[in-house]
C-alpha positions as a printed NumPy array, in Angstrom:
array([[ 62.209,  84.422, 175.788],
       [ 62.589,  83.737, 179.709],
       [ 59.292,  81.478, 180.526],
       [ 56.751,  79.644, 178.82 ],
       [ 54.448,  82.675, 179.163],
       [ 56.997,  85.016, 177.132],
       [ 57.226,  82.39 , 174.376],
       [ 53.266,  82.456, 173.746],
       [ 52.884,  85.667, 174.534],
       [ 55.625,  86.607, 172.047],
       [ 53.726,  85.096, 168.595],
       [ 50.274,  85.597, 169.935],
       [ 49.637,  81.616, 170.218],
       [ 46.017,  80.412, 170.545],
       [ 45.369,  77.491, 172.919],
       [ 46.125,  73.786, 171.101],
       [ 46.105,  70.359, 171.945],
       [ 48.828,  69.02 , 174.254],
       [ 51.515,  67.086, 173.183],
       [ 52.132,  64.26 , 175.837],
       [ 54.076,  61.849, 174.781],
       [ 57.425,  61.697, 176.136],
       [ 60.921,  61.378, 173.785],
       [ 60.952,  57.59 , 175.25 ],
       [ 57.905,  56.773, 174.08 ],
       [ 57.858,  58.445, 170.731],
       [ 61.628,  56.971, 169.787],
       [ 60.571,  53.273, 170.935],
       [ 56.81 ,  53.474, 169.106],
       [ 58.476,  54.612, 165.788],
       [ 62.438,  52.356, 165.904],
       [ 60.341,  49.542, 167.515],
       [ 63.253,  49.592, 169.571],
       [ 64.539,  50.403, 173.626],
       [ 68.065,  52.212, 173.823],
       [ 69.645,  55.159, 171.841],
       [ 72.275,  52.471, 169.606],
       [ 69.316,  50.544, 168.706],
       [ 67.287,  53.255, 167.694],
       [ 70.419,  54.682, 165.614],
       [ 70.758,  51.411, 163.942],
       [ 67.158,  51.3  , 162.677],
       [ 67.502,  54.703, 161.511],
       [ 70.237,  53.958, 159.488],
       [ 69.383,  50.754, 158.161],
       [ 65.852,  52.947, 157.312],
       [ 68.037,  56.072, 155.586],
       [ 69.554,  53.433, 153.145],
       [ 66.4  ,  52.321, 152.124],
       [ 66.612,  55.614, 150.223],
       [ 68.817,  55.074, 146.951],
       [ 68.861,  57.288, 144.597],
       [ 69.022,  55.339, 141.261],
       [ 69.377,  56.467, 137.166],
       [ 65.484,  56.71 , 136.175],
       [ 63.276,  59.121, 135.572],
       [ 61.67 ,  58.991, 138.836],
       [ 65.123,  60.75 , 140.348],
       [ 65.67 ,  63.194, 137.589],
       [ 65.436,  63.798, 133.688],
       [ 67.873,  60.835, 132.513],
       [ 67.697,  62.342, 129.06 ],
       [ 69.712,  65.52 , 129.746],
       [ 72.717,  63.468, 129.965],
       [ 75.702,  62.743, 130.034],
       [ 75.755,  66.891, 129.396],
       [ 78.139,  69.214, 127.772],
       [ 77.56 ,  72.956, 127.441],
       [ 77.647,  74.046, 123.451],
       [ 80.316,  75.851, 122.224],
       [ 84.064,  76.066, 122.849],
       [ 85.17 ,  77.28 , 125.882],
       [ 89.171,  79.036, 127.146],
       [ 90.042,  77.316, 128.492],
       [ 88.883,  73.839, 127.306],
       [ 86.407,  71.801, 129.494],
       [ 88.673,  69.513, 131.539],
       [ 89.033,  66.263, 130.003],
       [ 88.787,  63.157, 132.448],
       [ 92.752,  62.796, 132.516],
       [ 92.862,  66.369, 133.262],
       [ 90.413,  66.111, 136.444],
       [ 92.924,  62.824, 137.538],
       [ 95.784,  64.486, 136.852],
       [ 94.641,  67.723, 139.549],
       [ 93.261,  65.95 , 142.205],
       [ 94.632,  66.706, 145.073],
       [ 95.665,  63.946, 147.792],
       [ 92.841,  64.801, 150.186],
       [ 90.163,  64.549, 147.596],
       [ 89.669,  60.92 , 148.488],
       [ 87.6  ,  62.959, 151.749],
       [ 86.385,  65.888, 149.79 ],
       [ 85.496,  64.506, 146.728],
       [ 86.098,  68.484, 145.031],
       [ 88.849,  70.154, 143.637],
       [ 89.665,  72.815, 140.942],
       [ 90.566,  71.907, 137.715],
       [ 92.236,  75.37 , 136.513],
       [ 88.963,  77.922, 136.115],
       [ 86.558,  75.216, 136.185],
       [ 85.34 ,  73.049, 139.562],
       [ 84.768,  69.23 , 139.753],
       [ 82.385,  66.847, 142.01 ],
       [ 82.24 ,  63.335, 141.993],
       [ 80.77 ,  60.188, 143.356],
       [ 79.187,  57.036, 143.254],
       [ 75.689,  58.046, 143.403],
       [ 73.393,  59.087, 141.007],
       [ 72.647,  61.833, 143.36 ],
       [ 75.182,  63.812, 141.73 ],
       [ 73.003,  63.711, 137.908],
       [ 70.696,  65.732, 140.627],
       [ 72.421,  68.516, 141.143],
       [ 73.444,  68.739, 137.522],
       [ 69.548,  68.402, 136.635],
       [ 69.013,  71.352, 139.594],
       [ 71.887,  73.892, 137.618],
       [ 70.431,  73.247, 134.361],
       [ 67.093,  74.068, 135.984],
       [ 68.768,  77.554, 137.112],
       [ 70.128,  78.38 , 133.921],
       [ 67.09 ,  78.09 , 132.098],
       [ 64.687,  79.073, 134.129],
       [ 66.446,  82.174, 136.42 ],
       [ 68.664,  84.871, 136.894],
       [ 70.169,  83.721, 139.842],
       [ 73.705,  83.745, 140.41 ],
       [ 74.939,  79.883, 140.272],
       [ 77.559,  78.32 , 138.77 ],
       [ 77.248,  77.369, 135.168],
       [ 77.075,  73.232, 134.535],
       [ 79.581,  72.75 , 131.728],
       [ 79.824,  68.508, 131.916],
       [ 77.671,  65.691, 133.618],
       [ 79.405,  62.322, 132.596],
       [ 79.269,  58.745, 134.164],
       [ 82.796,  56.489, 133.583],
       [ 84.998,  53.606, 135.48 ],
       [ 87.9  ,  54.4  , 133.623],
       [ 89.672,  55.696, 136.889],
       [ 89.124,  54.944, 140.067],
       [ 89.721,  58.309, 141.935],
       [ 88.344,  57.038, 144.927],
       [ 90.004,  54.164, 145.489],
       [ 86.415,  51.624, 145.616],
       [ 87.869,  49.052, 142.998],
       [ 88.245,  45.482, 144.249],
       [ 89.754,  43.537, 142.37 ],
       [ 87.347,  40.272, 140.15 ],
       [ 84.643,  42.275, 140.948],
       [ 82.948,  44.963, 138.334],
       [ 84.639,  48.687, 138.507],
       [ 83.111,  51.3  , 139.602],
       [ 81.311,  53.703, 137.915],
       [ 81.678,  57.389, 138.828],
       [ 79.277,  60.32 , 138.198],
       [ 81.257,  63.733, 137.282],
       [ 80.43 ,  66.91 , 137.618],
       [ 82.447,  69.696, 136.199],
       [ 81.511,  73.789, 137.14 ],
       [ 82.431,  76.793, 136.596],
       [ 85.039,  78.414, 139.341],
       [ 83.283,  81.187, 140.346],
       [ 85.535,  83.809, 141.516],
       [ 85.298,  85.663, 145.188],
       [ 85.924,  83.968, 148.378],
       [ 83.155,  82.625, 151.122],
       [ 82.064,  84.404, 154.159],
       [ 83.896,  82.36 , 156.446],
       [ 87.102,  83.585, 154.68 ],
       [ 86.485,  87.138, 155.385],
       [ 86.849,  89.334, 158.648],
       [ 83.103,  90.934, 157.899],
       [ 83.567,  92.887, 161.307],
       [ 86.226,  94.765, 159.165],
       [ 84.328,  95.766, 156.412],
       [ 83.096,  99.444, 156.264],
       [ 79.284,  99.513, 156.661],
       [ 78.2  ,  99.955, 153.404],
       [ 80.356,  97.216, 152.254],
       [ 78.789,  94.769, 154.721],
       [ 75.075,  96.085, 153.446],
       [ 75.459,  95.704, 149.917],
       [ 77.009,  92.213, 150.161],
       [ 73.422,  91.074, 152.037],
       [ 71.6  ,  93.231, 149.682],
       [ 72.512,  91.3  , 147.382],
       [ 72.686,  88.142, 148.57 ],
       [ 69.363,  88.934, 149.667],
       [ 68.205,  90.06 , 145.8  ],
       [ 69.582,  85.928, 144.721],
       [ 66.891,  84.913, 147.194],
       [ 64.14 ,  87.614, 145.958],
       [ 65.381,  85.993, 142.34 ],
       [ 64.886,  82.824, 143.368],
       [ 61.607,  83.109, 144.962],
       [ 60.62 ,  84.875, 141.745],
       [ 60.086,  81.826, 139.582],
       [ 56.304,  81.057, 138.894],
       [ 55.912,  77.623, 140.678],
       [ 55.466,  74.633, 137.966],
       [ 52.666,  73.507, 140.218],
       [ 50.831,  75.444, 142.801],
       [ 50.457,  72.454, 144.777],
       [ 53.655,  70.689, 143.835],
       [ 56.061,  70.327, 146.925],
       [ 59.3  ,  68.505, 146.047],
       [ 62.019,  68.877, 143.602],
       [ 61.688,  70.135, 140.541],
       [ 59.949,  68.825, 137.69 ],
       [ 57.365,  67.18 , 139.774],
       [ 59.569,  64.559, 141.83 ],
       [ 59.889,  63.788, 145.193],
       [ 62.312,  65.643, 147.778],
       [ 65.91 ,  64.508, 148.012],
       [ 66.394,  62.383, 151.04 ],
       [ 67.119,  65.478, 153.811],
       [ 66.958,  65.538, 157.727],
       [ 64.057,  68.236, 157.921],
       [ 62.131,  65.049, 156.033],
       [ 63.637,  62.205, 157.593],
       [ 61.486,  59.438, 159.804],
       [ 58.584,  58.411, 156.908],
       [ 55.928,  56.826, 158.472],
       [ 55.746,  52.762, 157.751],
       [ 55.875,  50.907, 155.223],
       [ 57.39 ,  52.767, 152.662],
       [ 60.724,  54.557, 154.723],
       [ 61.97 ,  56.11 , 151.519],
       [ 59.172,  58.254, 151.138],
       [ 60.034,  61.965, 150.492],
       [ 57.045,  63.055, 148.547],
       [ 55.987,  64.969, 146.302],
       [ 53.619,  66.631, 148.713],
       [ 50.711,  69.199, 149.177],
       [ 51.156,  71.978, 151.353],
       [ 49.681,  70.12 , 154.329],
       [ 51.154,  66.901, 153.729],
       [ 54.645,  68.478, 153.962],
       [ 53.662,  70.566, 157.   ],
       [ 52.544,  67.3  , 158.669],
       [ 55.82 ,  65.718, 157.581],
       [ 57.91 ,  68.67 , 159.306],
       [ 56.292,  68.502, 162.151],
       [ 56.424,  64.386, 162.523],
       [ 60.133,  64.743, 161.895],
       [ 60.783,  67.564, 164.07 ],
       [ 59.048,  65.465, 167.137],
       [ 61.233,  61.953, 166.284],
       [ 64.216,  64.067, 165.55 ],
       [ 64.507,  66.043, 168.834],
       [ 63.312,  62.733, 170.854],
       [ 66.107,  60.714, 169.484],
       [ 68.71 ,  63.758, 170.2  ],
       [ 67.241,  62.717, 173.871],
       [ 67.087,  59.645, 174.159],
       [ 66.843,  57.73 , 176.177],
       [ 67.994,  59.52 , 179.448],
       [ 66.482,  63.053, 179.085],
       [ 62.952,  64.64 , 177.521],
       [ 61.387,  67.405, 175.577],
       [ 62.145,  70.954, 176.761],
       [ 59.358,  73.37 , 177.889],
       [ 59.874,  75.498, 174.684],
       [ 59.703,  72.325, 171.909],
       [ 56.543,  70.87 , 173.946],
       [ 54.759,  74.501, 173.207],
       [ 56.237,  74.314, 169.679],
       [ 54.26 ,  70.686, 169.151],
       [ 51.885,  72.271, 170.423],
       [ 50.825,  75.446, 168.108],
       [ 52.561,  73.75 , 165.121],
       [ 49.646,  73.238, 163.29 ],
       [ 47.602,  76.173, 164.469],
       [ 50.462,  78.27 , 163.492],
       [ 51.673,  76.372, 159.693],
       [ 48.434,  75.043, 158.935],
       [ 45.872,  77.373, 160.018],
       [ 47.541,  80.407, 159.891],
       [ 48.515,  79.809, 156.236],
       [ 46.862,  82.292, 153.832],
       [ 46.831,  81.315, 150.531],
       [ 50.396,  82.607, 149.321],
       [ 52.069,  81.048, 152.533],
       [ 50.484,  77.837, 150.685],
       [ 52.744,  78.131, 147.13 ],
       [ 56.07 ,  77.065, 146.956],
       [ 58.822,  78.625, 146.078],
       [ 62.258,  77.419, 144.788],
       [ 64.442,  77.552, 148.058],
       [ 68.366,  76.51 , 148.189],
       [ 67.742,  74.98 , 151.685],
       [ 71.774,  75.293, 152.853],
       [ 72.881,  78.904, 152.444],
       [ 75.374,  78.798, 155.275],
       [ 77.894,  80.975, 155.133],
       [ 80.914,  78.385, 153.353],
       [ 78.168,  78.148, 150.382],
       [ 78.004,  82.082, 149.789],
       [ 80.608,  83.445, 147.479],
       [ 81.453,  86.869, 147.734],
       [ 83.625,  89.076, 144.571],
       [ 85.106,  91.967, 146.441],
       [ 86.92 ,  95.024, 144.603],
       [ 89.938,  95.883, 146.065],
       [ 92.239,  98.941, 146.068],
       [ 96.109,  98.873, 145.478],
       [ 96.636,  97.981, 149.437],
       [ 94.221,  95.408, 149.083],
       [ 91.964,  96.607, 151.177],
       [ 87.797,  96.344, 150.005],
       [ 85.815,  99.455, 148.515],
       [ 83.089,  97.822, 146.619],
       [ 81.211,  94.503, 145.814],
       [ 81.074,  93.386, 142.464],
       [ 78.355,  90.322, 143.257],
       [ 77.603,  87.515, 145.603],
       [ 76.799,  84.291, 144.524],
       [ 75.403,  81.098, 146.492],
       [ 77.201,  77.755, 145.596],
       [ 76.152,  73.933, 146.323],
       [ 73.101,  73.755, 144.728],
       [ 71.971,  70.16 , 145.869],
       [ 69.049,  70.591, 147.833],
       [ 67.538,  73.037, 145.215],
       [ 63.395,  72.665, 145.593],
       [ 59.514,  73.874, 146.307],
       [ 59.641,  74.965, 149.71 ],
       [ 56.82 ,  77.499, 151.453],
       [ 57.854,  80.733, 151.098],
       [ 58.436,  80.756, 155.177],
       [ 60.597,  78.517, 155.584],
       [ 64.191,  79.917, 154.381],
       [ 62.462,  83.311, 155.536],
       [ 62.692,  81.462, 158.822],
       [ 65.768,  80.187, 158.677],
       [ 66.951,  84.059, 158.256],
       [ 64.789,  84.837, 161.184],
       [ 66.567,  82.145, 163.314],
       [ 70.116,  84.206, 162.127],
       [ 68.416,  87.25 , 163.621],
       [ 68.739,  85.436, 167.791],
       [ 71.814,  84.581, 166.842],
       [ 74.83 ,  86.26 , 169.299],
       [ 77.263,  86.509, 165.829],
       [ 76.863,  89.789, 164.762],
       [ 77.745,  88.819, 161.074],
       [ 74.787,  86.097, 160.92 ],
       [ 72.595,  88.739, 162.884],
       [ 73.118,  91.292, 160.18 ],
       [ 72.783,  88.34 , 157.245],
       [ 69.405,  87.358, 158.949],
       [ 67.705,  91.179, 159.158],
       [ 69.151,  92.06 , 155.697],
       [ 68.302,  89.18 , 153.906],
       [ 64.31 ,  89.515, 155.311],
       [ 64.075,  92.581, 153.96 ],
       [ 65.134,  91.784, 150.702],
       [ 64.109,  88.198, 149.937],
       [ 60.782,  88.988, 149.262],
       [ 57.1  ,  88.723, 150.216],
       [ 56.461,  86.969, 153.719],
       [ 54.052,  85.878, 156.248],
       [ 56.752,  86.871, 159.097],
       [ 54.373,  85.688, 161.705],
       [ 54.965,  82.356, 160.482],
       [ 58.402,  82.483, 159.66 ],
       [ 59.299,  83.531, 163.289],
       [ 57.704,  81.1  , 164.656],
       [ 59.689,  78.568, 162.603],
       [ 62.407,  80.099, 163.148],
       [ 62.064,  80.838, 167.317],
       [ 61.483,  76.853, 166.944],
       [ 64.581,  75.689, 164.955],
       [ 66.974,  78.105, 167.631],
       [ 65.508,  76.055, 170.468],
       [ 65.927,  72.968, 168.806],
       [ 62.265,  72.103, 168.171],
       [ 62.387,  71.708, 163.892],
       [ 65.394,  71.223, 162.547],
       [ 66.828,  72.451, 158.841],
       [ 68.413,  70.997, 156.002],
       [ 71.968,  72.186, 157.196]])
């Protein structure tokens, strides 16, 4: 798109209200604040208002601490096995293998989340995820290296996985792989998405995690209106639209501030937001449906069959990994996100884009475009 006129012209917008303000203003109305440091600060201090804690009102405290029935070859890691293979970076990464099984830790109760969110998978799809074998809380070790000493240790939140075997995108020379390699792997990467999508929503009006609670704290979210800063739902269809929108316009004024402004193209996006998201919702565009949020290409696993000379002749399955943003999303909003891969110049994330749409299932594309036309000129911004 080469002018404003090409933009408009290019998703049929219908005249809207003007957007005005400039990045200035909107940054020092919301921090209550003059200068980019200032405004950082007060975003930050805001962000840890957020805590996720161990209640109920995070995530189903009564599924743990977990362990899968049944025995298992080998045997699930035991905490002195998890010390005993950590690997000296891990203090940064905070994941390592354990043999054929994975392990994530922390210090936040975040981590019970994404335990709740594979459980969730297990029993509720046939999506291609890592099986949860343990969820456990201990301060026995001290992996991390947060103990101080007279003061109470600290308690860490495990999660050990299942290793799922393949190797991500960004390990493999896709330019190299014959054409109907390359189409089955976002076939059916594209058929974990249709899968996905699939699940009858728990409530029609329900956007959030799952099980009724709020979002996870996520940048597409961030900037809740005053008083209440840790605010991430649960929210109707037009609350959350509202919320997108509100975050999109602080976001991309603080990525401005305080020297530069809104471009052309994230003015017009302001402006036919909620024509476009809000209006031109049907009544489908208005369910959610479970969305992974951060497929990027390190978070897709794919299982490639190889010949004697190690070279690829077949796909035995593609799996997506990181499962910690797992929730109700409308159904074009990853759609969009694969519609922003389609302007991309990589021809790997171009082809991932088109082949994905075609086989995620059923959506409003004129939306989704739009979204994702926006988020590739830096007007909304995703979870990744």
């Amino acid at each position: 798109m080469s002018s404003n006129q090409t933009f408009e012209q290019s998703f049929d917008l219908p005249s809207a209200q003007q957007f005005t303000n400039s990045a200035a203003e909107l940054c020092e109305q919301y921090f209550g604040a003059k200068g980019l440091y200032p405004c950082a600060e007060v975003l930050s201090e805001r962000n840890q208002m957020y805590k996720p804690e161990h209640t109920n009102a995070y995530f189903d405290i009564s599924l743990f601490p977990y362990r899968a029935d049944g025995s298992f070859d080998p045997p699930i890691p035991t905490l002195n096995d998890i010390i005993m293979a950590q690997p000296t970076d891990a203090v940064i990464e905070r994941v390592w293998q354990v043999g054929k099984y994975i392990v994530k830790l922390g210090c936040s109760a975040a981590i019970y989340m994404e335990a709740e969110n594979l459980l969730y998978l297990e029993r509720h799809t046939n999506v291609r995820a890592p099986k949860l074998y343990a969820a456990f809380t201990s301060d026995d070790e001290d992996p991390l290296q947060y103990n101080v000493p007279g003061e109470p240790r600290t308690i860490y939140y495990y999660l050990i996985m299942e290793l799922i075997r393949g190797e991500i995108i960004d390990d493999i020379d896709v330019k190299e792989l014959k054409p109907y390699i390359k189409e089955k792997i976002w076939a059916l990467l594209g058929e974990q998405f249709r899968q996905l999508r699939s699940v009858k929503p728990e409530n029609p009006k329900h956007f959030g995690r799952i099980q009724g609670r709020a979002y996870g704290q996520m940048p597409p979210l961030y900037y809740a209106p005053a008083p209440d800063f840790a605010n991430y739902g649960p929210f109707t269809y037009e609350q959350l639209v509202q919320r997108l929108i509100r975050a999109a316009k602080i976001g991309s004024a603080l990525a401005t501030y305080p020297r530069g402004d809104y471009t052309t193209v994230q003015r017009l996006a302001y402006n036919h937001a909620e024509s476009v998201m809000l209006k031109g919702a049907g009544p489908s565009d208005r369910l959610p449906v479970l969305s992974h949020l951060d497929p990027q290409t390190h978070n897709i696993i794919v299982n490639l069959k190889r010949d004697q000379n190690g070279e690829p002749y077949d796909v035995e399955e593609v799996a997506l990994v990181d499962w910690f943003s797992l929730c109700w999303m409308p159904a074009w909003y990853e759609a969009g996100d694969m519609c922003r891969l389609t302007f991309c110049l990589d021809p790997t994330l171009q082809s991932m884009g088109m082949n994905v749409l075609e086989t995620m299932g059923k959506v409003n594309l004129e939306i989704a475009a739009f979204f994702g036309a926006c988020v590739r000129y830096h007007a909304f911004h995703l979870y990744h």
